[in-house]
LOTOR-743215 format. One line per field, with one value per residue: x, z, y of N, C-alpha, C in turn. Coordinates in nm, 4 decimals, decimal comma. Layout:
BEGIN
npx <- c(X  ...)
npz <- c(Z  ...)
npy <- c(Y  ...)
capx <- c(X  ...)
capz <- c(Z  ...)
capy <- c(Y  ...)
cpx <- c(X  ...)
cpz <- c(Z  ...)
cpy <- c(Y  ...)
% end
This chain:
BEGIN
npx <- c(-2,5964  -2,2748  -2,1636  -2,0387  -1,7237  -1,6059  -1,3778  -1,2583  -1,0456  -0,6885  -0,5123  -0,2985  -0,0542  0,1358  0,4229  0,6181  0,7156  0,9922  1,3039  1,2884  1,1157  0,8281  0,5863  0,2806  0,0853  -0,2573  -0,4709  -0,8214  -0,8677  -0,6483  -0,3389  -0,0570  0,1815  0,4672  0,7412  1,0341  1,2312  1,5330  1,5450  1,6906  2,0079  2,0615  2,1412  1,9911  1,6413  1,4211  1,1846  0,9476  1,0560  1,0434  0,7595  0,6855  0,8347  0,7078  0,4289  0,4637  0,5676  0,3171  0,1592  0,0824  0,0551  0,1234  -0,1106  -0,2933  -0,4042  -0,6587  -0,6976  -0,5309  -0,3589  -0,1787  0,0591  -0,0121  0,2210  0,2610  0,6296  0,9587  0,9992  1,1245  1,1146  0,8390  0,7128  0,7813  0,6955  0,4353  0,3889  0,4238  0,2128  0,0026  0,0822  0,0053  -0,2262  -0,4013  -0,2661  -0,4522  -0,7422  -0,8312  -0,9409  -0,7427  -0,6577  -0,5586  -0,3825  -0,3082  0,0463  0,1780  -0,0788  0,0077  0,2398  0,1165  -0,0509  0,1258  0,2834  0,4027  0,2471  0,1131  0,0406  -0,3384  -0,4178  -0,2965  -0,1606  0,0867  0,1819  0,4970  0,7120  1,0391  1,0268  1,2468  1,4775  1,4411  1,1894  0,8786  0,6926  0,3090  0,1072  -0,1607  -0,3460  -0,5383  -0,5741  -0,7876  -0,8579  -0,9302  -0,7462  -0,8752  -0,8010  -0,7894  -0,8643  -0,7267  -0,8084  -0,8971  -1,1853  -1,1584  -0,9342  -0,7344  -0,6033  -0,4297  -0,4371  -0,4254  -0,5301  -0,6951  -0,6350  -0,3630  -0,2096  0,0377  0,2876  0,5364  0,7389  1,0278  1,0770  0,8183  0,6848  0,6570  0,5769  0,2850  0,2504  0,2176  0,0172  -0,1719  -0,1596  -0,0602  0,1696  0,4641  0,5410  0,7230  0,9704  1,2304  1,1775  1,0791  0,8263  1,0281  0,9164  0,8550  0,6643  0,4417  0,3449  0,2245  0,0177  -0,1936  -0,3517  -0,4636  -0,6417  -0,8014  -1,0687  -1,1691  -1,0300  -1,1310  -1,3745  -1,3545  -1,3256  -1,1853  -0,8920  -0,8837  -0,7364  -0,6161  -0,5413  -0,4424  -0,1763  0,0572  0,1085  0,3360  0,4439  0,6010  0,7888  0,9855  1,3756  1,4847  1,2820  1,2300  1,5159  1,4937  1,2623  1,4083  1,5773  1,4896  1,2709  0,9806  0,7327  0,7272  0,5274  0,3673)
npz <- c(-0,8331  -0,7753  -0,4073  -0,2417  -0,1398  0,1762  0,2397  0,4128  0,6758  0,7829  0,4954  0,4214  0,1816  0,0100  -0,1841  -0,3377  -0,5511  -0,7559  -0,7661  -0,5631  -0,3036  -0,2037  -0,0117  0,0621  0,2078  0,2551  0,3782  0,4089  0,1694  -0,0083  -0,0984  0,0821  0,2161  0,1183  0,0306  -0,0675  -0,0928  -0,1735  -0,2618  -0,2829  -0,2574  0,0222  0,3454  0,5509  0,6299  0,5201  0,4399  0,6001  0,7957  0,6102  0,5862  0,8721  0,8909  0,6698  0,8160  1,0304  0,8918  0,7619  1,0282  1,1874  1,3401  1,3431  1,4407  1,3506  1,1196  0,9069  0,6996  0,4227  0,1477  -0,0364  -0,3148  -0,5245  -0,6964  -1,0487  -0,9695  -0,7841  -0,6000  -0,3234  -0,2185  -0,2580  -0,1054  0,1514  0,1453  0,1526  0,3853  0,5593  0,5388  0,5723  0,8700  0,9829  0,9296  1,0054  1,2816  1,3678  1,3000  1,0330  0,7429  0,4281  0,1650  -0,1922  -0,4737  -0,8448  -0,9373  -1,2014  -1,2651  -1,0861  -1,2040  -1,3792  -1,2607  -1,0682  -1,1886  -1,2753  -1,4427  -1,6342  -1,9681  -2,1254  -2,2887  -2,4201  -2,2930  -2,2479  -1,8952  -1,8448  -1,6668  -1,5834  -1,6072  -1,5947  -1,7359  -2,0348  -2,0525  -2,0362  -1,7523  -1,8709  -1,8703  -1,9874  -2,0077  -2,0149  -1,9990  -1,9171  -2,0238  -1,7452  -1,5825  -1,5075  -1,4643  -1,6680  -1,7200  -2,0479  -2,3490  -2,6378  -2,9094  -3,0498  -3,0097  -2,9086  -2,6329  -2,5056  -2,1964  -2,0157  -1,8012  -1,6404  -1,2482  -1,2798  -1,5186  -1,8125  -1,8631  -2,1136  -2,3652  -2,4280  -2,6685  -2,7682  -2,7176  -2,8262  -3,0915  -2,9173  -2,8213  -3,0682  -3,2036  -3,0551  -3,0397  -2,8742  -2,5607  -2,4081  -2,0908  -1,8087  -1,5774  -1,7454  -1,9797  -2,1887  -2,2051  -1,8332  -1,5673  -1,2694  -1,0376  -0,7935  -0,4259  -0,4592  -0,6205  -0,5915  -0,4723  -0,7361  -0,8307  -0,6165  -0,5160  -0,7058  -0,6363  -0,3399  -0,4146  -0,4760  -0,2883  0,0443  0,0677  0,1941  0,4938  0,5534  0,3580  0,1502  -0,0855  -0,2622  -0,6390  -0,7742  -1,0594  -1,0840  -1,0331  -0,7802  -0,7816  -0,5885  -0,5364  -0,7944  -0,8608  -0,6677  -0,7188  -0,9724  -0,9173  -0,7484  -0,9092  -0,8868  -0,8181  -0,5505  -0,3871  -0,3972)
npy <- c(0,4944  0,5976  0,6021  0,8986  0,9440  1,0792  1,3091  1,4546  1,5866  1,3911  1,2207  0,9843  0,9082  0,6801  0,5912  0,3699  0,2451  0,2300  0,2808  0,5072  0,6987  0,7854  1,0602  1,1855  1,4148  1,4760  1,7210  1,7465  1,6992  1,8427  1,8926  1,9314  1,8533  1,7136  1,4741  1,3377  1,0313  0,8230  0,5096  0,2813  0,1027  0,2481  0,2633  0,2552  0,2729  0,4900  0,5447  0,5165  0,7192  0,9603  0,9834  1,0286  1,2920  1,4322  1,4424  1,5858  1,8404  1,8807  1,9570  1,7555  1,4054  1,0883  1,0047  1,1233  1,0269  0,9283  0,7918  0,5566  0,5954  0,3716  0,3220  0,0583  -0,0758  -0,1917  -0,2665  -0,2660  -0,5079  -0,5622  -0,2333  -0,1609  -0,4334  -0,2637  -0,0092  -0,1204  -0,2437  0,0096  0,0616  -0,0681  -0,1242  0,1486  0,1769  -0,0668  0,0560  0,2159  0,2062  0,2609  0,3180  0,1126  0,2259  0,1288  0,2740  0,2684  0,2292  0,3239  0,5068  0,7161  0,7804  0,9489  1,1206  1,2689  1,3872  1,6983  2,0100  1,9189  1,8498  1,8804  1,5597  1,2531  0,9759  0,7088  0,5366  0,4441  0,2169  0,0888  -0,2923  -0,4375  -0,7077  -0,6211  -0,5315  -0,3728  -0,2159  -0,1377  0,1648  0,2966  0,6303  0,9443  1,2753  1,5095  1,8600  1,9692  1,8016  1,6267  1,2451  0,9275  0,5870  0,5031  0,3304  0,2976  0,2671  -0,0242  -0,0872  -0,3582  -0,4357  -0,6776  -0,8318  -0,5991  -0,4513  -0,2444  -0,1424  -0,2391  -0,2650  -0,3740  -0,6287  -0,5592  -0,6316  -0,4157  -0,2864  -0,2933  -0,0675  0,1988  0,1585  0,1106  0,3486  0,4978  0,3798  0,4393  0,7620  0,8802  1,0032  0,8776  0,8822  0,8000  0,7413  0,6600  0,8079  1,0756  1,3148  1,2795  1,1404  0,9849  0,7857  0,9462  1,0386  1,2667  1,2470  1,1109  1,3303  1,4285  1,1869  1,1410  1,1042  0,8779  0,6826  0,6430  0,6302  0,3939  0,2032  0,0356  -0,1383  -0,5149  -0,5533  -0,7845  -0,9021  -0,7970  -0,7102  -0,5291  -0,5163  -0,6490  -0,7593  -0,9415  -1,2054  -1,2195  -1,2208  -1,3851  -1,5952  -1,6730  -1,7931  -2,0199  -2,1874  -2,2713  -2,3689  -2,6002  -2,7281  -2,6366  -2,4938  -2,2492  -2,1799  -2,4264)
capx <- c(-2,5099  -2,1796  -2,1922  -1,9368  -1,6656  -1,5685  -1,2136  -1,2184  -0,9168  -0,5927  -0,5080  -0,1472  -0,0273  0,2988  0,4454  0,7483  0,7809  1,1117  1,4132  1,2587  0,9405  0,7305  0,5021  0,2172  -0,0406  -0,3696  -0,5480  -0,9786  -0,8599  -0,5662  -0,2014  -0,0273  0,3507  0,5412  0,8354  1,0555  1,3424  1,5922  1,5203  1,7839  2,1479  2,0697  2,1896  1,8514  1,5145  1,3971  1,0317  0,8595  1,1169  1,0180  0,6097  0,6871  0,8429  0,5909  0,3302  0,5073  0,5609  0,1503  0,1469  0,0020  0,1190  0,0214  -0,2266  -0,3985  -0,4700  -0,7990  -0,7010  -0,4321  -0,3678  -0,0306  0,0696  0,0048  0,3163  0,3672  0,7813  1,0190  0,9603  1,1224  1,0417  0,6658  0,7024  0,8230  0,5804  0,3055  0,4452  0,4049  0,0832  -0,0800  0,0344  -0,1044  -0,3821  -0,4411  -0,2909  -0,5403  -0,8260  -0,8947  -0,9106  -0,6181  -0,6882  -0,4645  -0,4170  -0,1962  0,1531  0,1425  -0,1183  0,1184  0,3074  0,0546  -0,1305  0,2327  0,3398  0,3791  0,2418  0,1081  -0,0987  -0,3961  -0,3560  -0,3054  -0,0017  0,1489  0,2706  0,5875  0,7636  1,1202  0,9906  1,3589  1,4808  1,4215  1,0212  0,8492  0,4931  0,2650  -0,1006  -0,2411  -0,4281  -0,6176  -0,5697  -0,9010  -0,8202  -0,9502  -0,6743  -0,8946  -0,7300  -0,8914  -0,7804  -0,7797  -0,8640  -0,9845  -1,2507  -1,1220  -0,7950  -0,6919  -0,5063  -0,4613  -0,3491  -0,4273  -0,6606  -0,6743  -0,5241  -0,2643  -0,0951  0,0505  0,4496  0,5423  0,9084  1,0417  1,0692  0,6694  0,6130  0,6887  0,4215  0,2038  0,2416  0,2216  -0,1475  -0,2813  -0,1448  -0,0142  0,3601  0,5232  0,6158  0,8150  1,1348  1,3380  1,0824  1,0617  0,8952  1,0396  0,8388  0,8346  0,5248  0,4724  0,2424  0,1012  -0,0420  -0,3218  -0,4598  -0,5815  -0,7035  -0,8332  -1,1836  -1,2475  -0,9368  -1,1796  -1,4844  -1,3714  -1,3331  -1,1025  -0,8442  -0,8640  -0,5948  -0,5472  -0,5234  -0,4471  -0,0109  0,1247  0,1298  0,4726  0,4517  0,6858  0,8260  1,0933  1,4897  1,5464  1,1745  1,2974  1,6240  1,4688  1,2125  1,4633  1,6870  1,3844  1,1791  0,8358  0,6428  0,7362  0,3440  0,3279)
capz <- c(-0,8138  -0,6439  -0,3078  -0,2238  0,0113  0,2514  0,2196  0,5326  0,7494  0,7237  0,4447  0,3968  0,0782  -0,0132  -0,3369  -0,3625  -0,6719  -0,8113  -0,6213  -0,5222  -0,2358  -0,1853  0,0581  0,0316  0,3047  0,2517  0,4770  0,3699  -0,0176  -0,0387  -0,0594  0,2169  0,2319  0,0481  0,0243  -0,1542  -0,0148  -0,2063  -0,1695  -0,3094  -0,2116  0,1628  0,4598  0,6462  0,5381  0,4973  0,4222  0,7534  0,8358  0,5715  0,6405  1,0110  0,8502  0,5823  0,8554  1,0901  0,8412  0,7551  1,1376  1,2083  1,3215  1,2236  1,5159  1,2913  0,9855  0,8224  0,5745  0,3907  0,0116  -0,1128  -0,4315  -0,5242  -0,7817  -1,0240  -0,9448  -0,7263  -0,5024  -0,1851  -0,1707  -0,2400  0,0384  0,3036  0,1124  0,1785  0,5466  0,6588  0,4841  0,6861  1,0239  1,0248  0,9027  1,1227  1,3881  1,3778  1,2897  0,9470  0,5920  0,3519  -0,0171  -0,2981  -0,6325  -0,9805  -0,9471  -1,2758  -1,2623  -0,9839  -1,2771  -1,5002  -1,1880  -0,9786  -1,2652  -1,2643  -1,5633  -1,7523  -2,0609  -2,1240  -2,3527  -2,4181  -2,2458  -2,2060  -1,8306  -1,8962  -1,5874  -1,6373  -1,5739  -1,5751  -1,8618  -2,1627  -2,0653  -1,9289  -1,7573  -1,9167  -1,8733  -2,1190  -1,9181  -2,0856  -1,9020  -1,9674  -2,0278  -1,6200  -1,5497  -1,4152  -1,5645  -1,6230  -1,8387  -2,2118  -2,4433  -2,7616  -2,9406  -3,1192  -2,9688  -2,8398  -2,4882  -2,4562  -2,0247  -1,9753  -1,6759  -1,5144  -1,2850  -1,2806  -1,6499  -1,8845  -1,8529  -2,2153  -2,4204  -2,4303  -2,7781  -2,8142  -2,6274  -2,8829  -3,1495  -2,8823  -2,7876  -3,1823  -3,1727  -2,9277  -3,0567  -2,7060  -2,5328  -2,3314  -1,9774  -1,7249  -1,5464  -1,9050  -2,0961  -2,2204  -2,0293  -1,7534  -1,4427  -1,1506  -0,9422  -0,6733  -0,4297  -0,4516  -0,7505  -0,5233  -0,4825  -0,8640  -0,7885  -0,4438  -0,5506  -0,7959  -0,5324  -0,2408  -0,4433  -0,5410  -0,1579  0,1000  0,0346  0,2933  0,5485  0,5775  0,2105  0,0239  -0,0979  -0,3984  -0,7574  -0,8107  -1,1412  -1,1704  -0,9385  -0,6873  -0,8391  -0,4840  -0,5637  -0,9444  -0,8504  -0,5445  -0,7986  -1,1011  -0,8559  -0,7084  -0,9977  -0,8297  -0,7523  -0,4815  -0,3155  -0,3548)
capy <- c(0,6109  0,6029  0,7199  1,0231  0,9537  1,1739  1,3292  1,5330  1,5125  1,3883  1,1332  0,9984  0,8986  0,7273  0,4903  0,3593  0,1380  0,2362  0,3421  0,6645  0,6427  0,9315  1,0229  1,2935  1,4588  1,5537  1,7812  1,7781  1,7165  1,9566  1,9101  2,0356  1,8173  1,6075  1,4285  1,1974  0,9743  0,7101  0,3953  0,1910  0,1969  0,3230  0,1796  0,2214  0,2812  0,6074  0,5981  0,5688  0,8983  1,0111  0,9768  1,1125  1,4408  1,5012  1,4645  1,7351  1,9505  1,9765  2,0130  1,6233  1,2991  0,9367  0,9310  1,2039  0,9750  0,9503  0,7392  0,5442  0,5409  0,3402  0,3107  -0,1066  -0,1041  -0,2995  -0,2339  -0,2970  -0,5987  -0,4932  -0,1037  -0,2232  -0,4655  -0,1651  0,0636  -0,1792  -0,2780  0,1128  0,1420  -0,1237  -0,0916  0,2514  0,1799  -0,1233  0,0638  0,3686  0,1369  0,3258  0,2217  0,1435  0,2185  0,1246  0,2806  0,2165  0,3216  0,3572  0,6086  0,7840  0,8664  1,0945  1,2059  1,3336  1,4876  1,8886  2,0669  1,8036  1,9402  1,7643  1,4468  1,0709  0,9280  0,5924  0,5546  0,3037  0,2040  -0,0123  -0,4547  -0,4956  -0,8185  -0,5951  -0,4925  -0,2773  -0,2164  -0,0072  0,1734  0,4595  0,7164  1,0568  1,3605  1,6177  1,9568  1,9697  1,7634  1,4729  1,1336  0,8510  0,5167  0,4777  0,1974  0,3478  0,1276  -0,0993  -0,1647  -0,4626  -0,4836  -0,8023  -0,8483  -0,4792  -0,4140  -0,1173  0,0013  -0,2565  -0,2299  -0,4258  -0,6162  -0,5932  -0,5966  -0,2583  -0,3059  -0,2927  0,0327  0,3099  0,1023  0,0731  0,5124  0,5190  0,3147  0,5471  0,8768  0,9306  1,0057  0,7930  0,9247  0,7487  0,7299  0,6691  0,8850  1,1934  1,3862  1,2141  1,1450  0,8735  0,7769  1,0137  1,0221  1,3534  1,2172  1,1009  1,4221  1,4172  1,0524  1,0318  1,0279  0,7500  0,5780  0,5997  0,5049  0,2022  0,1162  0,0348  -0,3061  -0,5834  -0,5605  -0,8974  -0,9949  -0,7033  -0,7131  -0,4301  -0,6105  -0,7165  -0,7361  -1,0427  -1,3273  -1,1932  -1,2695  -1,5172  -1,6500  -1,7328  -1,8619  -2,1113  -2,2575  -2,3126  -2,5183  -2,6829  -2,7323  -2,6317  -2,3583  -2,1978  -2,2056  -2,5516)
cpx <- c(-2,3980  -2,1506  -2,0255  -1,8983  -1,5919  -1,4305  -1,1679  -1,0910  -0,7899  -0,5642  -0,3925  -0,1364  0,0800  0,2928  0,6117  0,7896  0,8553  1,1869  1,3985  1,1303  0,9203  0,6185  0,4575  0,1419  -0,1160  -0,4535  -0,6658  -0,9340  -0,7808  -0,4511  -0,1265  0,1330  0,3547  0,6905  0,8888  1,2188  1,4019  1,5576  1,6136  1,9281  2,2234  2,1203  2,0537  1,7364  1,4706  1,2352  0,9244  0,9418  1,0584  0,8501  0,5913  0,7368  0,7353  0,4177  0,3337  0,4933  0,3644  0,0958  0,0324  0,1173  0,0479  -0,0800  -0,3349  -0,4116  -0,5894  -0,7845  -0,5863  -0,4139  -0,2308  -0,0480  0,0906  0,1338  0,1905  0,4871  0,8445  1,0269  0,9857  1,0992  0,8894  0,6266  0,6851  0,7191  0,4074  0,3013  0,3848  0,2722  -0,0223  -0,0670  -0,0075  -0,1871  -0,4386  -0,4481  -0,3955  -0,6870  -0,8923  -0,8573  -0,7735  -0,6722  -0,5481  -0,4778  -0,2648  -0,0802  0,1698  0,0801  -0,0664  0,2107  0,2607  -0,0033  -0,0366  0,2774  0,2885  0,3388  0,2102  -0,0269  -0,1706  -0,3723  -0,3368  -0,1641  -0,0278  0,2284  0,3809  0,6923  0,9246  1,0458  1,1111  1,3783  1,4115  1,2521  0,9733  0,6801  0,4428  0,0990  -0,1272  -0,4006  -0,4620  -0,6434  -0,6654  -0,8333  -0,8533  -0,8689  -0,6938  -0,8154  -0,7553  -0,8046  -0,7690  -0,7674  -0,9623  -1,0656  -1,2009  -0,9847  -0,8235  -0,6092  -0,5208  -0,3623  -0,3523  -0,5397  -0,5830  -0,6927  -0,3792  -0,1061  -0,0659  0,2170  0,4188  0,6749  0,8951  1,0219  0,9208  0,6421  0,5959  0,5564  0,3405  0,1629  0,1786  0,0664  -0,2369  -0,2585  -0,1368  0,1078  0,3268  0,5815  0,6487  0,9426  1,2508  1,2735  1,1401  0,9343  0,9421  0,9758  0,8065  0,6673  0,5377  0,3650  0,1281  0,0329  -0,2378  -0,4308  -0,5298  -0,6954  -0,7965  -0,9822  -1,2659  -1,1348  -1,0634  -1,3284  -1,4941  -1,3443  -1,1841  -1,0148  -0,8512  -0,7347  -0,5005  -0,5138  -0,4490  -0,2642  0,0404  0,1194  0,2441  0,5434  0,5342  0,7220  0,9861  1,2239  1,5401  1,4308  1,1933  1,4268  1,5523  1,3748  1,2806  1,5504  1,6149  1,2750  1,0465  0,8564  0,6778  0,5638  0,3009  0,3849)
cpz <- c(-0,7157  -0,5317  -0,2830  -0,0805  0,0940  0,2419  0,3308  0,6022  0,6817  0,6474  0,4046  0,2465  0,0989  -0,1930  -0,3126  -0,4364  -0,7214  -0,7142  -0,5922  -0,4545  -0,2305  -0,1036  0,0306  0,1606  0,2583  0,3646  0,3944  0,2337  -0,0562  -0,0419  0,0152  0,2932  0,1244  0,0548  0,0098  -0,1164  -0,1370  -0,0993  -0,1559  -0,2708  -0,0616  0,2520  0,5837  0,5895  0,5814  0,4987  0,5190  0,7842  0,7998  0,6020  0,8192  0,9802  0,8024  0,7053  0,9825  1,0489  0,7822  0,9372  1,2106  1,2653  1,3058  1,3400  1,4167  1,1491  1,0216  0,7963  0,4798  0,2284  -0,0575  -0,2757  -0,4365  -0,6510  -0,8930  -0,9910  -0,8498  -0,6311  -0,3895  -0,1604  -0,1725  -0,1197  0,1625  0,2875  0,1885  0,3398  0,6182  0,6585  0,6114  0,8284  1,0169  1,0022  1,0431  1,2858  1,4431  1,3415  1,1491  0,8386  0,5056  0,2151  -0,0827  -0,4358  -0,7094  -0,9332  -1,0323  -1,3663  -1,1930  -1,0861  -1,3297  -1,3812  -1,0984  -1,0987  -1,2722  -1,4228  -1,6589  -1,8565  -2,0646  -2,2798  -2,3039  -2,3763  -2,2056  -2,0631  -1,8459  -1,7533  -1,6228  -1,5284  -1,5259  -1,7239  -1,9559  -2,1602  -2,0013  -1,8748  -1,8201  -1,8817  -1,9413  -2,0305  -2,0052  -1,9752  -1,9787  -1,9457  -1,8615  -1,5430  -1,4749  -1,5413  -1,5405  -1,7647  -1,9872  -2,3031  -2,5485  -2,8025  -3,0456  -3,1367  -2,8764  -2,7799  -2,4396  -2,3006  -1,9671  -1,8851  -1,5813  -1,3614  -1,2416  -1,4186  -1,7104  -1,8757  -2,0607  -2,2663  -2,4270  -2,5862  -2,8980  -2,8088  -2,7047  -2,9949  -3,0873  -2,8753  -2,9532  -3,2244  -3,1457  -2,9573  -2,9260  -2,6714  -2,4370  -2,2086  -1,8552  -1,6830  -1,6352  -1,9917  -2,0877  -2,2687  -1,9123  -1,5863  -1,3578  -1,0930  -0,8346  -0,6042  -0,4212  -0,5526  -0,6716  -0,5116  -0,6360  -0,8910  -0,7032  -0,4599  -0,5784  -0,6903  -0,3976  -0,2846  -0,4749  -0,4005  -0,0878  0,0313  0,1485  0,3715  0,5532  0,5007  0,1416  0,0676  -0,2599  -0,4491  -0,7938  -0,9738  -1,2196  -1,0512  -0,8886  -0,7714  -0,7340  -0,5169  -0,7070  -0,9400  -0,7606  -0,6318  -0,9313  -1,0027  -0,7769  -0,8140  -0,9705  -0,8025  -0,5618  -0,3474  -0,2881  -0,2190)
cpy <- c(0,5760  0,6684  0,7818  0,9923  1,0372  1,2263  1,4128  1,4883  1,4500  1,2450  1,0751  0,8855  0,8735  0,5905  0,4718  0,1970  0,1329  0,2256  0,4695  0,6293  0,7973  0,9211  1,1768  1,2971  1,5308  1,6133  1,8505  1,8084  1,7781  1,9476  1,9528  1,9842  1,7282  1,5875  1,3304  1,1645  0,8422  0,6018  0,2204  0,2396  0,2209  0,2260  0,1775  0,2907  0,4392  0,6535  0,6202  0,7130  0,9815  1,1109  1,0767  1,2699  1,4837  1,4974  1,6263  1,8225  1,9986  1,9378  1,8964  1,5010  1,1638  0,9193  1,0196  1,1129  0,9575  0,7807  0,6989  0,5076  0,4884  0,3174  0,1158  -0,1326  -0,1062  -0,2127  -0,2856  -0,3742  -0,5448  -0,3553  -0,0727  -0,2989  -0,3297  -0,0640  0,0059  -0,2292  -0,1844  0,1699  0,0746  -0,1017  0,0538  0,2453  0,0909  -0,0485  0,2008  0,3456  0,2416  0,2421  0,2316  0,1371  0,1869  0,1944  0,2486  0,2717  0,3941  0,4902  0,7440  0,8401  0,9947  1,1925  1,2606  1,4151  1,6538  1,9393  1,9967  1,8528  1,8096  1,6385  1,3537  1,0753  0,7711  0,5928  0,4351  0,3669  0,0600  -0,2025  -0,4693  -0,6067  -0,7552  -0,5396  -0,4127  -0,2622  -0,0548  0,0672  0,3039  0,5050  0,8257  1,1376  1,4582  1,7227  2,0407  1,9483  1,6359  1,3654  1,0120  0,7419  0,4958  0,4205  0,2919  0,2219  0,1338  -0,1533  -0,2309  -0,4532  -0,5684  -0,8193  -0,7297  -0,4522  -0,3741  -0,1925  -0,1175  -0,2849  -0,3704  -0,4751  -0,6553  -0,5427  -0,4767  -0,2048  -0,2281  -0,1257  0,1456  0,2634  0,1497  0,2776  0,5308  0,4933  0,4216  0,6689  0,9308  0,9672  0,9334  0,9178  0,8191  0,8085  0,7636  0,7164  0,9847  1,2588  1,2500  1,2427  1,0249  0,8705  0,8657  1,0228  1,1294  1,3494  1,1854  1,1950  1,4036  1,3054  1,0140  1,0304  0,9405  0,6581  0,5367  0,6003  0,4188  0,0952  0,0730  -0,1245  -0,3711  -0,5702  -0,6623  -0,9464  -0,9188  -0,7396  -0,5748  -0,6366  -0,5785  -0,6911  -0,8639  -1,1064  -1,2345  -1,2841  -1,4192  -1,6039  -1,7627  -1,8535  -1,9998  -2,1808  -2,3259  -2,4295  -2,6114  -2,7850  -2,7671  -2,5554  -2,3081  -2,2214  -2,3234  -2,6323)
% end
């Protein structure tokens, strides 16, 4: 049996895999702020601000965390970095746990009004592709992943998705008798992180991430990373 983790207290929530971050507060399982800041473009970073408002406004500050849940991408290399930067030092510095979940999933589970049904979340890869993960929302509204039997997802493991041509993605919605929501979908919907609340359950039974190891999934090799290996010709790591 999986043991039941506590949700008491305050839990902060943020994501910022596109060019849009978001940060959520939970107070004992409940929604209680939010707010969402550009993240591309700016002339200074926004998302810790951001995180220090949304904790004011549910009448907290970061010494009151619990508990930290970021969104692990895949998307945007550097707003994942800063995402994943603000996640840890509070965590570290408040000596509590940091969870991760899908961004991905940040799509179906932030979304407002979402009837229940099969959806494709499709986030833009960039170069013509895109990531994808097919989630099933119960008429409850819990949402959980979905692999019908007898389809093949070949590279698809939850909860970090699938990079595949853009090309594919409408087939693939077509497969599954699902819609496509994202960013460039219709409905259209970003990761957000009050998505967590529908999540934070099966998020904090699957356990905290290491502080020292854990990084957001990328989803693809950084553009200076790419470039510095093509004019090197080696791996970067090596």
């Amino acid at each position: 049996m999986t043991p039941v983790v506590s949700t008491a207290g305050i839990t902060l929530a943020l994501d910022a895999s596109t060019y849009d971050g978001s940060v959520a507060v939970l107070r004992d399982g409940t929604l209680v702020a939010e707010r969402t800041v550009a993240m591309r473009g700016e002339t200074e970073e926004r998302l810790m601000p951001a995180v220090i408002d949304a904790l004011r406004d549910a009448g907290a500050s970061v010494a009151d965390v619990r508990r930290v849940v970021c969104g692990e991408g895949p998307g945007s290399f550097t707003s994942l970095r800063i995402a994943g930067a603000i996640a840890k030092g509070i965590a570290f510095g408040n000596d509590v746990p940091l969870y991760a979940v899908s961004s991905l999933a940040l799509v179906v589970a932030g979304a407002r009004d979402l009837a229940a049904g099969r959806y494709l979340a499709v986030l833009d890869a960039m170069r013509g592709e895109r990531y994808v993960l097919p989630l099933a929302v119960d008429v409850h509204g819990a949402i959980t992943p979905l692999a019908p039997d007898g389809l093949a997802l070949d590279g698809l493991q939850p909860p970090s998705g699938l990079r595949m041509p853009a090309g594919d993605v409408q087939p693939l919605v077509a497969t599954l008798a699902a819609r496509a929501i994202g960013p460039l979908e219709s409905p259209a919907a970003a990761p957000h992180a009050r998505g967590v609340l529908r999540l934070l359950d099966a998020v904090l039974a699957a356990g905290p991430v290491p502080l020292d190891g854990w990084e957001p999934i990328y989803g693809r090799l950084a553009e200076a990373q790419v470039k510095w290996e093509a004019a090197h010709g080696r791996p970067l790591a090596t």
